[in-house]
N, C-alpha and C positions, 0 to 999 in steps of 0.2 A: 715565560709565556709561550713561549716559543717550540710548543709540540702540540701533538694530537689532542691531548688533554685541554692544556692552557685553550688552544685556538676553540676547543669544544664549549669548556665552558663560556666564552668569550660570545661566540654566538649561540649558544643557549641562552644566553642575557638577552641581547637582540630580540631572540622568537617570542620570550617574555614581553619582552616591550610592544611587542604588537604584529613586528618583522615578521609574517608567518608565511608569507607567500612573496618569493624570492622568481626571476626568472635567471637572471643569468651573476655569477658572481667572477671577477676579474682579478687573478692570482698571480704573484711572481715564481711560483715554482717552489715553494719553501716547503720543507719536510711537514708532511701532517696537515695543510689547513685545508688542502683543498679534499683529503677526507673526513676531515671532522665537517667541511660545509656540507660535504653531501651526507652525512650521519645528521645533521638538522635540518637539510633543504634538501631532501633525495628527489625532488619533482623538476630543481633546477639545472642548469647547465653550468661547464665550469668551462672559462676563458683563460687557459696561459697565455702571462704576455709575450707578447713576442718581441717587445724590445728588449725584456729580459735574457730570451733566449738566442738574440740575434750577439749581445755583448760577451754573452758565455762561449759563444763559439767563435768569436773573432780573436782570440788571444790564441786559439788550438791553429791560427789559417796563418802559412809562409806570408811573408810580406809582399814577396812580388805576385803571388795569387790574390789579397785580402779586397781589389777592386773587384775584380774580377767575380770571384767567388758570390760577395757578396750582391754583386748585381744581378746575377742568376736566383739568390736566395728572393730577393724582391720582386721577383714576379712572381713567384711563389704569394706571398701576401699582401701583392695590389693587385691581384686579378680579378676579374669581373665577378667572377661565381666561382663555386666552391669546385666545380667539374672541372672550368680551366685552371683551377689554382692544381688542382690534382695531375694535370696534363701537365702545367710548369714544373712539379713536382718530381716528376718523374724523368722529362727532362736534365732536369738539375742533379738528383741523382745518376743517370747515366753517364753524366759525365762528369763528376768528384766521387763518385764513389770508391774507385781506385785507389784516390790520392789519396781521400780523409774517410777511410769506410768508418772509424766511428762515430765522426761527427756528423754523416751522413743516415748512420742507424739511428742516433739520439732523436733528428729529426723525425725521422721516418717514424718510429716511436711515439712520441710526443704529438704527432699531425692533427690527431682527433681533438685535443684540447685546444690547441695553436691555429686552428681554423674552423674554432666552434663560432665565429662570432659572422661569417657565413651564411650562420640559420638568419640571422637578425636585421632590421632594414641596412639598405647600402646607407643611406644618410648617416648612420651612426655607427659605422662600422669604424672610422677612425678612432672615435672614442671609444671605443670597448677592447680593442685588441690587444691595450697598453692599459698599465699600472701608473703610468705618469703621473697623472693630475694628483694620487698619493703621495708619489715619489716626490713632488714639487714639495706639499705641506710639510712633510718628513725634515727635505734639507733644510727648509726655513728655519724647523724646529732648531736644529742643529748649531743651524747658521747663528741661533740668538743664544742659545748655549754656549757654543765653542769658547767663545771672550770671557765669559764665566769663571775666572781659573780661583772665586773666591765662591762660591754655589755654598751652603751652609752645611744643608741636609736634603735628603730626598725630598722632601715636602716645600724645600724651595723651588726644588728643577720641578717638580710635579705642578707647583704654581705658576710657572714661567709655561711648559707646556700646556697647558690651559690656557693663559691670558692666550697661547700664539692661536689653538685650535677657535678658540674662541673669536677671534680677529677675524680668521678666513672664515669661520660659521655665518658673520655677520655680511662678510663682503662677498660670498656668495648664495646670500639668502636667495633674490631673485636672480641669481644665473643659470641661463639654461645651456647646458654642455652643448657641443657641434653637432647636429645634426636633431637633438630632442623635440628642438620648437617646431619639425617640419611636419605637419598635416599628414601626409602621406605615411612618414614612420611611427606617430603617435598611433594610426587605424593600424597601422599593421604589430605592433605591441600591445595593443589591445585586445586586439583578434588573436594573438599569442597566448595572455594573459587569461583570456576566457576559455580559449582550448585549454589551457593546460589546467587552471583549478577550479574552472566555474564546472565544468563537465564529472569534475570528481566529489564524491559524497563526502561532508562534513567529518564521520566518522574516518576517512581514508586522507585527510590532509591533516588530520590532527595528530599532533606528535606525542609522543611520552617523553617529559624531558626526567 
């Protein structure tokens, strides 16, 4: 599943089902999805997490730098707006660039993705910048698999995955993520969500799958 292809058809099922209008989609960096998401969702934005890519670069940072480094990178993605985050940015760059020029370019690189979430209200900006709340479901997964060391067949672990997604479906029916339930950021996704597809002709958001 795990390429261009798989991740395409995966969300061509989605836009089937109804999913046709997307704003923003929150990715770990993994080869391929975040081009097959914009090959079905080219109107919305794409989120790299940055928890993802704050762990990928902490194994590349000396030990006696990794405080250090890293509390520089953090102001980078808790700053106010996306202007100071670009100020801290540069910042931080001017001085690791020396030390770690590539792990300094990967960033630099990657910036547009990694501080798309920006555009979006501050209420909810915790939640969108990370993969977590997935990552959480994943290891549960796991977590009821691993003791498994008599599983039968695939269609047993595919049942076990199920009952687990199926648990959290239930226990987060009425949950509303950090920042969703707030007044202020519902109008301003709304007022997103109507710029972006109410303004576009029928014919121009309709996809070919």
């Amino acid at each position: 599943m795990e390429s261009a292809h798989g991740w395409k058809e995966l969300l061509q099922g989605l836009h089937r089902r109804e999913a046709t209008e997307v704003l923003l989609g929150v990715f770990d960096g993994l080869t391929g999805l975040e081009e097959a998401f914009h090959s079905v969702y080219p109107q919305a934005d794409v989120q790299r997490c940055v928890v993802h890519k704050i762990r990928n670069t902490f194994s590349k940072i000396r030990v006696k730098d990794k405080t250090e480094f890293l509390g520089d990178l953090k102001r980078v993605y808790s700053a106010s707006c996306r202007e100071e985050a670009d100020q801290q940015f540069a910042q931080f760059a001017a001085k690791w660039e020396k030390l770690y020029p590539k792990e300094v370019a990967s960033w630099r690189n990657d910036l547009p993705v990694l501080l798309n979430f920006y555009k979006y209200p501050e209420d909810i900006r915790q939640s969108i910048y990370t993969t977590n709340a997935i990552e959480r479901t994943v290891k549960e997964i796991r977590k009821r698999l691993y003791p498994m060391n008599s599983i039968p067949n695939v269609q047993a672990a595919e049942k076990i995955v199920y009952l687990v997604v199926h648990e959290y479906n239930e226990r987060w029916a009425n949950r509303i993520n950090r920042g969703f339930g707030m007044e202020k950021a519902k109008q301003e996704l709304n007022k997103m969500y109507r710029e972006r597809y109410e303004t576009t002709s029928p014919n121009e958001t309709e996809m070919e799958m």
